[in-house]
GUZA-549779 format. One record per residue (C-alpha): x, y, z; residue number from 1. Coordinates in Angstrom, 3 decimals. Each point is the difference from the previous one (the first is absolute). Last residue first. Layout:
<nodes>
<u: X v: Y w: Z n: NUM>;
...
</nodes>
This chain:
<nodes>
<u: -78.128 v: 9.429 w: -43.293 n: 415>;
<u: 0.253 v: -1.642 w: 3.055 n: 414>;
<u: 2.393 v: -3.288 w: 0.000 n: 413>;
<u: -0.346 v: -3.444 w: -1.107 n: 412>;
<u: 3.202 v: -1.961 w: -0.288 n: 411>;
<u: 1.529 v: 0.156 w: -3.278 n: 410>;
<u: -1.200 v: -2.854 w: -2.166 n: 409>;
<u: -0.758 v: 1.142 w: -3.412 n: 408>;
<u: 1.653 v: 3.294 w: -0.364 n: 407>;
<u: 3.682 v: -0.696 w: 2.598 n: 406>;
<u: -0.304 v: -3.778 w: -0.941 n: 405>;
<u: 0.697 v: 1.786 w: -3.655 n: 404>;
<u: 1.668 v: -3.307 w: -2.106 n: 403>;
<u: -1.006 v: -2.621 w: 2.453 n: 402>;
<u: -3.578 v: 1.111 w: 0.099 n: 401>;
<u: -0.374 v: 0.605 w: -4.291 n: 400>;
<u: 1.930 v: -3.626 w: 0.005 n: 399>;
<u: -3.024 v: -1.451 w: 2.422 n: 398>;
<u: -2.145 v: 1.768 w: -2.005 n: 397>;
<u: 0.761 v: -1.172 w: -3.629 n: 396>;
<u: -0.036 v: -3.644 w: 2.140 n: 395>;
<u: -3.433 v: 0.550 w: 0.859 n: 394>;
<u: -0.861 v: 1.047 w: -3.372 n: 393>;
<u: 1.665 v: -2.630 w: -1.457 n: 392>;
<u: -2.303 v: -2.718 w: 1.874 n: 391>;
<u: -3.396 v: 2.277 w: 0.044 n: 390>;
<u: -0.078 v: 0.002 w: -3.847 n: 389>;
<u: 0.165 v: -3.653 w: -0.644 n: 388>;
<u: -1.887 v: -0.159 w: 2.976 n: 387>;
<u: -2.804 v: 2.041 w: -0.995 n: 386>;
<u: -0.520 v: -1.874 w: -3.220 n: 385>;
<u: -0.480 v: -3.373 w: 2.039 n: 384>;
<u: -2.836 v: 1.654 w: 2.070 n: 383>;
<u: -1.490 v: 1.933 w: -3.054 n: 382>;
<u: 0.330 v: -4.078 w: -1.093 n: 381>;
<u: -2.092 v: -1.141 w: 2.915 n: 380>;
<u: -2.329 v: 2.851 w: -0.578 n: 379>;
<u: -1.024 v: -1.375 w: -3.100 n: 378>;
<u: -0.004 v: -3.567 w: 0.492 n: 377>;
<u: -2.623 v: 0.664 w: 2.335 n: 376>;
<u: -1.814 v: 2.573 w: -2.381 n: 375>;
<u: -0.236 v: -2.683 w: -2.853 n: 374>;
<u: 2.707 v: -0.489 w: -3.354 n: 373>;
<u: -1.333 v: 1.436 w: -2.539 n: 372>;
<u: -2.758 v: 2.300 w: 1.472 n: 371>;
<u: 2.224 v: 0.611 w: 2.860 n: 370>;
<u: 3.042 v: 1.824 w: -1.900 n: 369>;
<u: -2.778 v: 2.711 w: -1.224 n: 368>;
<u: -0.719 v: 0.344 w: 3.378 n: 367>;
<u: 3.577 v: 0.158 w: 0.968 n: 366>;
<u: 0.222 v: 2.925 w: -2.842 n: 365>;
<u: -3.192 v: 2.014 w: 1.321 n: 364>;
<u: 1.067 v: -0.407 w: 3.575 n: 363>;
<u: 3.297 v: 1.095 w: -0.539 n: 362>;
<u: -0.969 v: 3.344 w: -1.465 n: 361>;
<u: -1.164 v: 2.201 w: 2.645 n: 360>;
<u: 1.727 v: -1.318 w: 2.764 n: 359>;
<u: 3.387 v: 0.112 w: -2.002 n: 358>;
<u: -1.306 v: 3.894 w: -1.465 n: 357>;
<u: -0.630 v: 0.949 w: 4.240 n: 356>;
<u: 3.080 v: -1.336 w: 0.740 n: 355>;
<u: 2.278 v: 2.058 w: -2.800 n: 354>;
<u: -1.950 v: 2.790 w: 0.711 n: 353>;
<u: 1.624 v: -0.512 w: 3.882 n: 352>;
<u: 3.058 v: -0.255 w: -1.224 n: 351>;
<u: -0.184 v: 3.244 w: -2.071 n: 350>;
<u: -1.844 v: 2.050 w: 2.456 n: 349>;
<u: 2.942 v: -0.832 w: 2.513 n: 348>;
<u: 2.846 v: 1.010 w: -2.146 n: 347>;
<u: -1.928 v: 2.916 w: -0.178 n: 346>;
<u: -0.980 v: 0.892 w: 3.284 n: 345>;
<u: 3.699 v: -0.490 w: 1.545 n: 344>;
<u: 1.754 v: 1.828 w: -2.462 n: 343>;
<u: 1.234 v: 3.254 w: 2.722 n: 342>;
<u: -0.026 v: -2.472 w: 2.441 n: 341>;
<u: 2.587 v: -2.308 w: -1.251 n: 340>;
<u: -0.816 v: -3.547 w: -0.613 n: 339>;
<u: 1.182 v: -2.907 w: 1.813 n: 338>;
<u: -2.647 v: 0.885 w: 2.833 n: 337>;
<u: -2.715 v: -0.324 w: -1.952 n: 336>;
<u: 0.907 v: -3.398 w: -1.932 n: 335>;
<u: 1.095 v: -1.700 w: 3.665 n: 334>;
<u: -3.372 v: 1.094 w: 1.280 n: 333>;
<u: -2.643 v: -0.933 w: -3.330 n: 332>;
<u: 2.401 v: -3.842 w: -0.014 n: 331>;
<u: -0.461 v: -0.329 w: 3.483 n: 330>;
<u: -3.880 v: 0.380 w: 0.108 n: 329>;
<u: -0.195 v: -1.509 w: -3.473 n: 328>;
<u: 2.150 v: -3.146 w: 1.657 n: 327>;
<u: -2.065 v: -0.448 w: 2.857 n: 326>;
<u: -3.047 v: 0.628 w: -1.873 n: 325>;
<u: 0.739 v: -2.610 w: -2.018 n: 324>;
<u: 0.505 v: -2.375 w: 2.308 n: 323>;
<u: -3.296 v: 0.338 w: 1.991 n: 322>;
<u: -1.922 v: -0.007 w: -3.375 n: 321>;
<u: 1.697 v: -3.519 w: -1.454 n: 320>;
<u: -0.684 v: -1.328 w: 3.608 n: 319>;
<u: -3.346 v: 1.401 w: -0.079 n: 318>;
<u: -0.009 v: -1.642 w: -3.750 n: 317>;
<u: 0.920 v: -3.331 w: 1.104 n: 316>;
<u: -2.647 v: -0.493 w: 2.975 n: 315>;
<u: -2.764 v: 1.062 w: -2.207 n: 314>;
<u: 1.126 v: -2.791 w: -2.245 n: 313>;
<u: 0.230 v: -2.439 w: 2.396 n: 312>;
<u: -3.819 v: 0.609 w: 1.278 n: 311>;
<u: -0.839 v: 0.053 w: -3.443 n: 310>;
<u: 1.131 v: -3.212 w: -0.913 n: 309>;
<u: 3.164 v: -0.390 w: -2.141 n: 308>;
<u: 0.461 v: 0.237 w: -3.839 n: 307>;
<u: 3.323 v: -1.915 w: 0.396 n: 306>;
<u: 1.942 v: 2.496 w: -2.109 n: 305>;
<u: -1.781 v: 2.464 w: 2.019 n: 304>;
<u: 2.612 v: -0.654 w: 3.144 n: 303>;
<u: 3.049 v: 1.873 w: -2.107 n: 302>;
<u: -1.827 v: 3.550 w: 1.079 n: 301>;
<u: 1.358 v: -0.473 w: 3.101 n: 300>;
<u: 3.764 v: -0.167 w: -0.857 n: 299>;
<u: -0.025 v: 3.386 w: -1.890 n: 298>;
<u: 0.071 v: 1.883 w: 3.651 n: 297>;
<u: 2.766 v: -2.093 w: 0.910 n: 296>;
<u: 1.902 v: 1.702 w: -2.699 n: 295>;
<u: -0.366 v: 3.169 w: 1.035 n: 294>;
<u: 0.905 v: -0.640 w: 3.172 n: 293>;
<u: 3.054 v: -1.397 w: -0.509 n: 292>;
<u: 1.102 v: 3.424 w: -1.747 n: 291>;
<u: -1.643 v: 2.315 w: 2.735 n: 290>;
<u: 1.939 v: -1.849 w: 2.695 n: 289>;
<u: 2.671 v: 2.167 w: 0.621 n: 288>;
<u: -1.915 v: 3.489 w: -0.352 n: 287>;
<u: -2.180 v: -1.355 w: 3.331 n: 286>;
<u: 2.881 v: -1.458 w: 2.341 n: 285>;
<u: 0.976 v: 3.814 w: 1.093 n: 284>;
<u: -3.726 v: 0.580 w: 0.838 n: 283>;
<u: -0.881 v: -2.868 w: 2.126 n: 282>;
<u: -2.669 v: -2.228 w: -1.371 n: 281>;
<u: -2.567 v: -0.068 w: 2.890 n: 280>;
<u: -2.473 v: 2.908 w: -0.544 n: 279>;
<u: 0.485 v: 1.422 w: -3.524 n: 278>;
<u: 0.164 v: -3.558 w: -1.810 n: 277>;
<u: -2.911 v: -1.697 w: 2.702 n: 276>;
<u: -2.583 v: 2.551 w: -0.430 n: 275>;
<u: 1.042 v: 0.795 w: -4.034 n: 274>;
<u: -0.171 v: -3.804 w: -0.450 n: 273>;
<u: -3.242 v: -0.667 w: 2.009 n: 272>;
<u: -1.670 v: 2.700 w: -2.007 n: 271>;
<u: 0.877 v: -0.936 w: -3.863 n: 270>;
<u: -1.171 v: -3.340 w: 1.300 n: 269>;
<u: -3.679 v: 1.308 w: 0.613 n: 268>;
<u: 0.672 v: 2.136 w: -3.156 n: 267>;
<u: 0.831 v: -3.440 w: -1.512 n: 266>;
<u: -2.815 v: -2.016 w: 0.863 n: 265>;
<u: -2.722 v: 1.864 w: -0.201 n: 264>;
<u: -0.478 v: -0.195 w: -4.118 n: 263>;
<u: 0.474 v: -4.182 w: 0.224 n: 262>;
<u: -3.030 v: 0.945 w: 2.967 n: 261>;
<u: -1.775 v: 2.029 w: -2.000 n: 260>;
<u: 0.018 v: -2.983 w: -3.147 n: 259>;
<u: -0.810 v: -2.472 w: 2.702 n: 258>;
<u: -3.342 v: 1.742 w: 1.009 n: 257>;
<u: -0.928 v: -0.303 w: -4.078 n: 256>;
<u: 0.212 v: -3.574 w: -0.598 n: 255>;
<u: 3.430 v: -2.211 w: 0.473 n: 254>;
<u: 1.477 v: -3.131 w: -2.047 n: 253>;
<u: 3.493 v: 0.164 w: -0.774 n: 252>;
<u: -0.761 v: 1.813 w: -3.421 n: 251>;
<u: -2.679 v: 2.435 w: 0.983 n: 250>;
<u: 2.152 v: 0.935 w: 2.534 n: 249>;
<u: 2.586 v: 1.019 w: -2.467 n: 248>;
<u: -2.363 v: 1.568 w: -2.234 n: 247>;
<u: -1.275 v: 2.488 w: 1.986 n: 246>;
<u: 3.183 v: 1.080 w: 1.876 n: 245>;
<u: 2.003 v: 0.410 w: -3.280 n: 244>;
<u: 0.723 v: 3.515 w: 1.645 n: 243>;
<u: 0.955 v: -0.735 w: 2.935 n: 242>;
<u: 2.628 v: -2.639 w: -1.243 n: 241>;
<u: 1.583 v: 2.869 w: -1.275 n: 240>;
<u: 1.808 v: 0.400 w: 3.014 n: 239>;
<u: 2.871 v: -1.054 w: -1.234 n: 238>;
<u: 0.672 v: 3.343 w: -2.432 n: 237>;
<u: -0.205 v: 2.452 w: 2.543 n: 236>;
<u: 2.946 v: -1.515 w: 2.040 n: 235>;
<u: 1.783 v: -0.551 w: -3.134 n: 234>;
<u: -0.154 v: 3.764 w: -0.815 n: 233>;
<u: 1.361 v: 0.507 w: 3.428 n: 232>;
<u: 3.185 v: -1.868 w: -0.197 n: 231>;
<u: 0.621 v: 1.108 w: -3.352 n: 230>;
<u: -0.255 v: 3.699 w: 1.268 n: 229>;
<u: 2.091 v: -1.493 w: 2.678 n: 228>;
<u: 2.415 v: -1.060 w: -2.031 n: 227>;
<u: 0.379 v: 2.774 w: -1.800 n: 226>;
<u: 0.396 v: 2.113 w: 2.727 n: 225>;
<u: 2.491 v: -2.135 w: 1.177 n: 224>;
<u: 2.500 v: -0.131 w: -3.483 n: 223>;
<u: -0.433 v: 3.899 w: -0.510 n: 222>;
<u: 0.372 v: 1.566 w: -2.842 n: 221>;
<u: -3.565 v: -1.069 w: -1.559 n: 220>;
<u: -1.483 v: 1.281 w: 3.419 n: 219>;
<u: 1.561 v: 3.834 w: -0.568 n: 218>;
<u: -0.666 v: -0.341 w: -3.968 n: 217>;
<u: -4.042 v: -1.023 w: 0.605 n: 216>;
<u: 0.373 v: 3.327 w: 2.385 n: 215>;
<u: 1.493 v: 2.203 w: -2.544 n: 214>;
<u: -2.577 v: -1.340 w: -2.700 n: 213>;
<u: -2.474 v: 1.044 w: 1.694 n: 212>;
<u: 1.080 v: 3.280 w: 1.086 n: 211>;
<u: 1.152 v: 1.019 w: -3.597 n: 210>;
<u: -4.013 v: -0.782 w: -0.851 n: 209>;
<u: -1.268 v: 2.150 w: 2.736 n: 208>;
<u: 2.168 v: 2.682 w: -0.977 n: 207>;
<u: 3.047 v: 0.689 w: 2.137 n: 206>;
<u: 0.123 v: 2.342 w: 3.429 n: 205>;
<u: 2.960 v: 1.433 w: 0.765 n: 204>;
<u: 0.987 v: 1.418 w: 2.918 n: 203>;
<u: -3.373 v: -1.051 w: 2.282 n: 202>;
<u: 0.819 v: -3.515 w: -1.295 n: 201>;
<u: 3.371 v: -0.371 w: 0.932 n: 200>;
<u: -0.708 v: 1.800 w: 3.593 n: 199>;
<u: -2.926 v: -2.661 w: 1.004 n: 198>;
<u: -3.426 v: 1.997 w: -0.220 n: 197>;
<u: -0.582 v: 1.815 w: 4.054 n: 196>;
<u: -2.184 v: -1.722 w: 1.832 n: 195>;
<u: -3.403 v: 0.882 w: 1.671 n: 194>;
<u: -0.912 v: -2.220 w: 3.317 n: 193>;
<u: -2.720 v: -2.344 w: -0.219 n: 192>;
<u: -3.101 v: -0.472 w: 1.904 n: 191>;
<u: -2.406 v: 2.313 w: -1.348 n: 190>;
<u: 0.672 v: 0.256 w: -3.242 n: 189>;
<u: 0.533 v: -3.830 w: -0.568 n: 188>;
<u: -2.947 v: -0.641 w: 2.514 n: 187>;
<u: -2.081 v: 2.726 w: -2.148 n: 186>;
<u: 1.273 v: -1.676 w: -3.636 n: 185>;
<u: -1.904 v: -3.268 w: 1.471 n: 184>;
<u: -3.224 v: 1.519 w: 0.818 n: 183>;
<u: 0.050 v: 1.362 w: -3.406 n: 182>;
<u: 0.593 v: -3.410 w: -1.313 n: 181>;
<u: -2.723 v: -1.430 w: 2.060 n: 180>;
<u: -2.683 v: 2.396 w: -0.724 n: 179>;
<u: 0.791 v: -1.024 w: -4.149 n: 178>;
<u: -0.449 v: -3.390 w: 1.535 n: 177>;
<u: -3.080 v: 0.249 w: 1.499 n: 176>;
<u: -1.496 v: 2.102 w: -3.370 n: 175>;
<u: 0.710 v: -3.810 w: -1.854 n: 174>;
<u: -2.246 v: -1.961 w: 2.919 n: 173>;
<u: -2.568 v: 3.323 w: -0.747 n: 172>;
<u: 0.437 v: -0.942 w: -3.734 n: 171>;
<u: -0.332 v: -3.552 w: 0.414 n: 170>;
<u: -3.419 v: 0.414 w: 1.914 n: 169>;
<u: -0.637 v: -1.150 w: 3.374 n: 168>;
<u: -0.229 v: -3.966 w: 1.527 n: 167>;
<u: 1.279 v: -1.936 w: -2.626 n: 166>;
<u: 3.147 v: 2.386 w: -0.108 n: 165>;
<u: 0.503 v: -0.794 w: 3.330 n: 164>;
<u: -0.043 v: -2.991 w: 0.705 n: 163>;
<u: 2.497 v: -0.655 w: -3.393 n: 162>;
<u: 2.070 v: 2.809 w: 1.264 n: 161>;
<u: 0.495 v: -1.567 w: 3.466 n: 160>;
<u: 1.808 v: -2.868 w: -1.402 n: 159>;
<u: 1.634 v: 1.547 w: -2.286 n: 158>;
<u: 1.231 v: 2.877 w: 2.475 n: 157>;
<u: 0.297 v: -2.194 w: 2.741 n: 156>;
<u: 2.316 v: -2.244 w: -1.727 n: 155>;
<u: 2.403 v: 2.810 w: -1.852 n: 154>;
<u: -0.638 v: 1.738 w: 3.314 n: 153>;
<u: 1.895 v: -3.137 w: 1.976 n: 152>;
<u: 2.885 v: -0.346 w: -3.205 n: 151>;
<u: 0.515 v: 3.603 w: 0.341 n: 150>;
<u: 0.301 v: 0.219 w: 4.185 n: 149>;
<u: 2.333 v: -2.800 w: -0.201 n: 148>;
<u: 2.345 v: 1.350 w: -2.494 n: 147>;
<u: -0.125 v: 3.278 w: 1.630 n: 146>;
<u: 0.916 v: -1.506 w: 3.229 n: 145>;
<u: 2.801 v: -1.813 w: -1.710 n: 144>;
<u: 1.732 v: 3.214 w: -1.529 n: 143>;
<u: -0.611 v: 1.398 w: 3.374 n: 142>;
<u: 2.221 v: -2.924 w: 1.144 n: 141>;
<u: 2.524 v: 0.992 w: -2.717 n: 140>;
<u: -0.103 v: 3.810 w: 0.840 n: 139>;
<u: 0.212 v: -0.601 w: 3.481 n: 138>;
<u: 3.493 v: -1.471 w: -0.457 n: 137>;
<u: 1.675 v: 2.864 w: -0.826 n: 136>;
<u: -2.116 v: 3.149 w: 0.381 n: 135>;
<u: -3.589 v: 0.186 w: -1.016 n: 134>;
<u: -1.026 v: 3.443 w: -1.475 n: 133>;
<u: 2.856 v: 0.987 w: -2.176 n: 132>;
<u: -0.099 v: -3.964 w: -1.272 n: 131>;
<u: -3.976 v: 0.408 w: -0.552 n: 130>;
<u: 0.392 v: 3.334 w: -2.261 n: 129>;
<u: 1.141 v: -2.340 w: -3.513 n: 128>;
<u: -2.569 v: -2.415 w: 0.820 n: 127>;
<u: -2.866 v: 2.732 w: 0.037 n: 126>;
<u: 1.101 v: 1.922 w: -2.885 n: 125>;
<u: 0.353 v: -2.603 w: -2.345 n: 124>;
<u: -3.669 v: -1.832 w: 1.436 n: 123>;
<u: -1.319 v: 3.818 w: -0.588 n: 122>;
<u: 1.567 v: 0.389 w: -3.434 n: 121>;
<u: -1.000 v: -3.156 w: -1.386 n: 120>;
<u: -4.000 v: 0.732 w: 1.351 n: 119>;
<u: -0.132 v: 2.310 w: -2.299 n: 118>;
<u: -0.418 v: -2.441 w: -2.833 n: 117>;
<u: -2.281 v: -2.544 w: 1.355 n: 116>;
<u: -2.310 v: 3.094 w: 0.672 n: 115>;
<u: 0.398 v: 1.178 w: -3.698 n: 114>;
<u: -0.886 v: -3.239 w: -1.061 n: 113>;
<u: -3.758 v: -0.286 w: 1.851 n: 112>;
<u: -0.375 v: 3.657 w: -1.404 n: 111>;
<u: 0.478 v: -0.919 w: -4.169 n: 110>;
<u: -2.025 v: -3.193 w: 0.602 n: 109>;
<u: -3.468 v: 2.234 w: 1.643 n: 108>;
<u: 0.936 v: 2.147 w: -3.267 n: 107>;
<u: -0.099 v: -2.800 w: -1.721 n: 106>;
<u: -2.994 v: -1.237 w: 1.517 n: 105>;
<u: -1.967 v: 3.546 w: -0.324 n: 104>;
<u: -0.409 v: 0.828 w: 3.753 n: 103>;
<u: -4.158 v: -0.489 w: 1.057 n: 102>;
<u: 0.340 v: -0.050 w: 3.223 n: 101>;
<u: 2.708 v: 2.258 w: 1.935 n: 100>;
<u: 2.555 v: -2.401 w: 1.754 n: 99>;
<u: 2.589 v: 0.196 w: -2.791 n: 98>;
<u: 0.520 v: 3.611 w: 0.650 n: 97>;
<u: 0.628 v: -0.683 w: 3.925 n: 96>;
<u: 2.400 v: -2.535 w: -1.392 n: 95>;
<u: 2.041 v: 2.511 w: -1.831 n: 94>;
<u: -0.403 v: 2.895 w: 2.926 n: 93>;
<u: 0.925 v: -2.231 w: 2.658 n: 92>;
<u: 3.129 v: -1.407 w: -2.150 n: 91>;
<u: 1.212 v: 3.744 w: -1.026 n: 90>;
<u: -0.071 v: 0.527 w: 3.824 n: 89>;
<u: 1.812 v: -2.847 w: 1.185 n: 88>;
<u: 2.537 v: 0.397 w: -2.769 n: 87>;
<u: 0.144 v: 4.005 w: 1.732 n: 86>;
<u: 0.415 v: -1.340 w: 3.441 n: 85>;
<u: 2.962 v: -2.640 w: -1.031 n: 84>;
<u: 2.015 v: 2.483 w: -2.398 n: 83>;
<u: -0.300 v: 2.274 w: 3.204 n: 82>;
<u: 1.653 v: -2.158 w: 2.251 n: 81>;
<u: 2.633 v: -1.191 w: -2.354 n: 80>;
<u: 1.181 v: 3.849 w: -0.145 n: 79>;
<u: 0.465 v: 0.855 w: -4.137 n: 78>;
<u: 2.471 v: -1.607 w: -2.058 n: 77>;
<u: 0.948 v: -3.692 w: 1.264 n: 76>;
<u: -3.861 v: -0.625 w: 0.271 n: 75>;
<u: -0.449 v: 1.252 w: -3.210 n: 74>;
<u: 2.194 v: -2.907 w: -1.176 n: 73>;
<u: -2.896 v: -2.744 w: 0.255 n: 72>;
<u: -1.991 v: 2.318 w: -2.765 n: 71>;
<u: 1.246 v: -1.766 w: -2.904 n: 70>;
<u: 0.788 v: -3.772 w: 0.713 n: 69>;
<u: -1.782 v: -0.356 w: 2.690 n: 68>;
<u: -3.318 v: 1.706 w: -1.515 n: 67>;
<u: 0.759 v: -2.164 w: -3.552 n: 66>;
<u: -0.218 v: -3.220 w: 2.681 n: 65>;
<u: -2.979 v: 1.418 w: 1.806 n: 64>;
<u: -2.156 v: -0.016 w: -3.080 n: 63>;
<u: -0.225 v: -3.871 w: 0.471 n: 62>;
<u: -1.846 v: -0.242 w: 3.458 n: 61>;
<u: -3.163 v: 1.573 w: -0.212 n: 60>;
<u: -0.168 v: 0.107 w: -3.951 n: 59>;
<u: -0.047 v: -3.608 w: 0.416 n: 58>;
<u: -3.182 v: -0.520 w: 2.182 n: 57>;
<u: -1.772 v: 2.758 w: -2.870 n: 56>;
<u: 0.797 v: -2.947 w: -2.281 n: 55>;
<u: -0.976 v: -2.804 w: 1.483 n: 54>;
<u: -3.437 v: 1.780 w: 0.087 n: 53>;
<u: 0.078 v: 0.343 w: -3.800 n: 52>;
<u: 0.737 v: -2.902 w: -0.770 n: 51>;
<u: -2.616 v: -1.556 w: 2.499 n: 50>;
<u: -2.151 v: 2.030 w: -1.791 n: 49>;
<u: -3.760 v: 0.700 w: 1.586 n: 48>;
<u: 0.853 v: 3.626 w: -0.874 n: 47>;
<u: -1.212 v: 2.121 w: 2.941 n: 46>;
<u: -0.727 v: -2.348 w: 2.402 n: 45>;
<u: 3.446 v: -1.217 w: -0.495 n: 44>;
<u: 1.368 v: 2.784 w: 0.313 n: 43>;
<u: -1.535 v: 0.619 w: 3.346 n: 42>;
<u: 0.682 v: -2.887 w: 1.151 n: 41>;
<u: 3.377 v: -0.262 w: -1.094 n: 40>;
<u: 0.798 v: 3.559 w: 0.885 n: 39>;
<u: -1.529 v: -0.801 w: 4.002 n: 38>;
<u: 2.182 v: -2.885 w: -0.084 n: 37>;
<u: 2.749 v: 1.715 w: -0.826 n: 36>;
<u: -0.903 v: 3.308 w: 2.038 n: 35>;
<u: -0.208 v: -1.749 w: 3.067 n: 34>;
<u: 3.816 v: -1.398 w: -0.349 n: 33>;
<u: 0.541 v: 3.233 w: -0.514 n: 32>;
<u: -1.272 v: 1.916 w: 3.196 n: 31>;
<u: 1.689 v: -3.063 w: 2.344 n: 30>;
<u: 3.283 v: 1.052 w: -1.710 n: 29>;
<u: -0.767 v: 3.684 w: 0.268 n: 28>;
<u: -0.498 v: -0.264 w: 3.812 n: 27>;
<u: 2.785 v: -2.464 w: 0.700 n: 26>;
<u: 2.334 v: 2.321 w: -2.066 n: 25>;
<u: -1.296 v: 3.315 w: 2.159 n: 24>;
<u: 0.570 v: -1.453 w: 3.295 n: 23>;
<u: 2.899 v: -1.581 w: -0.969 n: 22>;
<u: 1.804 v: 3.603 w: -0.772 n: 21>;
<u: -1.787 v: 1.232 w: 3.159 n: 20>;
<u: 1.642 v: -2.435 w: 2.547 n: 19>;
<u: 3.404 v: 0.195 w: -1.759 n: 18>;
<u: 0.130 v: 3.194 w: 0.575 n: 17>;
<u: -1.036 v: 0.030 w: 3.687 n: 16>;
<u: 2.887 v: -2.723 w: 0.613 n: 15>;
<u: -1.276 v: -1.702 w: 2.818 n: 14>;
<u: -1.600 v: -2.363 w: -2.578 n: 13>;
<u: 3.448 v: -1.358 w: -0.535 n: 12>;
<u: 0.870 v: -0.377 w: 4.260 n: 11>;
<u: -3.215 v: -2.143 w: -0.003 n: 10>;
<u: 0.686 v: -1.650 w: -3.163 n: 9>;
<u: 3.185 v: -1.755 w: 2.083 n: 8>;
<u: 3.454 v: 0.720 w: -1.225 n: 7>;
<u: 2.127 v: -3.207 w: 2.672 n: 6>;
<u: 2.540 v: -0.306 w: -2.428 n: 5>;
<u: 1.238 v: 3.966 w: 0.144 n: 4>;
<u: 0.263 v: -0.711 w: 3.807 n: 3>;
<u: 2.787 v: -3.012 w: -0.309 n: 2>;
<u: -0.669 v: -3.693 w: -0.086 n: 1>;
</nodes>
């Protein structure tokens, strides 16, 4: 096993980039999660809708996929660096506004979205600057450490939030996160070097609609970006077992404490897979078994058909979770590094709106799917759904690898 197999996170937070771009994503991460449950208390307090508090949870999450599509590409115009401090900025100053009582609802509606929104550019940005910061193989076992660190503040921060927001008042839990976001454009000011635009963009820069479609054209051309936009999209689209949480405990027999552990259970396997994908699954070997891994990670969900126990069922979806962070993780690297620089941030804002519109809107249609025919059943068949899509899409890829080894599987090297 050769040096560039043996990446630790040790030698990846040695890397003082690296150190302050996580740094400021853990922050903001933990920061929002505290804002949605401090918004659906407050909101809720406010209204006594459950409409109406459902809403103002969606406008925290759905906005982002116009922001990836529109704004995504101004991190492939202006310094990635800066596009992330001033999208931190905007974001204190939106949810700072939201945090002083008495905000007219829509008004309080209008803000919530516009912090959904920026946040496309700074997740562009930020993903398009990690391969300049972590060289070769650190980039995919910082890619891991990032997953990690997400799913562990996604936990903490709900978890927390609920504590907390009992114990103060929603708008000081809401000020906390506007502190948090300006905390977080600091690190990124702080800790990371200025670079210059890529030279395409700096020579001519299109509008923002002309970027979009350039970058939907760049993955359309290409048989492995599409693939792994595919690849990806599927990822976001098994776990909707998360959302149908509720119901599907209800149905195999469990009472509240079961419905957070169903919820636990894949961010605790989302962890184990990024530990044990970045740390003992040698680099080379990693691009090669993307395709079989994406259909293993469809296997899992087949156990609901039998409406197991909740001990079983935890067990499925961690494995579900561990797997599909492997592939995401490998999926997100072999994307970014198959697409030039100077595009990087777009192509990226695109796939990732494309996620963050599956995760929106799979729930909703699986639930609509579980009234007929039961949640079980339900996420069995996203499970038999998945591999019809997983099977060509694993052989797309292994063509796409045989086609451009030299793109897809050349061995990993500094960028």
């Amino acid at each position: 096993m050769g040096q560039q197999d043996r990446t630790t996170f040790r030698s990846v937070f040695a890397v003082r980039e690296f150190r302050a771009i996580w740094a400021a994503e853990a922050l903001s991460q933990m920061g929002d999660q505290l804002a949605r449950v401090a918004l659906a208390v407050l909101v809720y307090q406010r209204t006594e809708s459950a409409a109406l508090t459902g809403l103002t949870y969606a406008l925290t999450l759905a906005p982002a996929f116009l922001g990836g599509i529109f704004l995504s590409g101004l991190a492939d115009r202006f310094p990635r660096r800066e596009v992330m401090v001033v999208a931190d900025i905007l974001r204190a100053l939106l949810i700072g506004l939201v945090a002083i009582p008495g905000v007219p609802f829509p008004v309080l509606c209008v803000l919530v979205a516009g912090v959904s929104f920026f946040q496309a550019p700074f997740k562009a940005a930020q993903l398009a600057l990690l391969p300049a910061v972590l060289a070769g193989d650190l980039y995919v076992v910082g890619m891991g450490i990032r997953s990690i660190t997400m799913q562990t503040a996604q936990m903490i921060g709900f978890a927390g939030g609920g504590v907390l927001v009992s114990a103060i008042d929603p708008h000081v839990a809401l000020g906390l996160d506007a502190i948090t976001f300006l905390l977080s454009a600091v690190f990124v000011r702080a800790g990371v070097k200025r670079r210059e635009v890529p030279a395409p963009a700096a020579e001519g820069k299109p509008g923002f609609g002309s970027s979009a479609i350039a970058g939907a054209k760049l993955i359309w051309r290409s048989s492995g970006l599409r693939t792994l936009v595919l690849v990806g999209w599927l990822s976001a689209f098994l776990i909707v077992y998360e959302g149908l949480a509720a119901p599907y405990t209800a149905e195999i027999g469990g009472g509240a404490i079961a419905i957070g552990l169903i919820l636990a259970a894949d961010p605790l396997g989302s962890v184990i897979g990024a530990v044990l994908f970045s740390r003992w699954v040698p680099a080379a070997s990693r691009p090669k078994i993307l395709g079989a891994l994406t259909i293993l990670s469809c296997l899992p969900l087949l156990v609901c058909f039998l409406k197991p126990g909740l001990v079983i069922s935890i067990a499925a979806f961690a494995v579900a979770g561990a797997l599909g962070t492997a592939v995401m993780m490998q999926s997100t690297a072999s994307f970014t590094r198959g697409v030039p620089d100077h595009s990087r941030a777009q192509a990226l804002g695109l796939s990732q709106s494309g996620v963050a519109t599956i995760q929106g809107l799979s729930p909703l249609v699986a639930g609509l799917a579980a009234d007929k025919i039961g949640t079980a059943h339900t996420v069995g068949l996203v499970g038999v759904v998945g591999l019809l899509v997983a099977i060509p899409a694993a052989v797309a890829w292994r063509r796409a690898t045989a086609a451009r080894p030299d793109v897809w599987l050349a061995a990993v090297e500094g960028r």
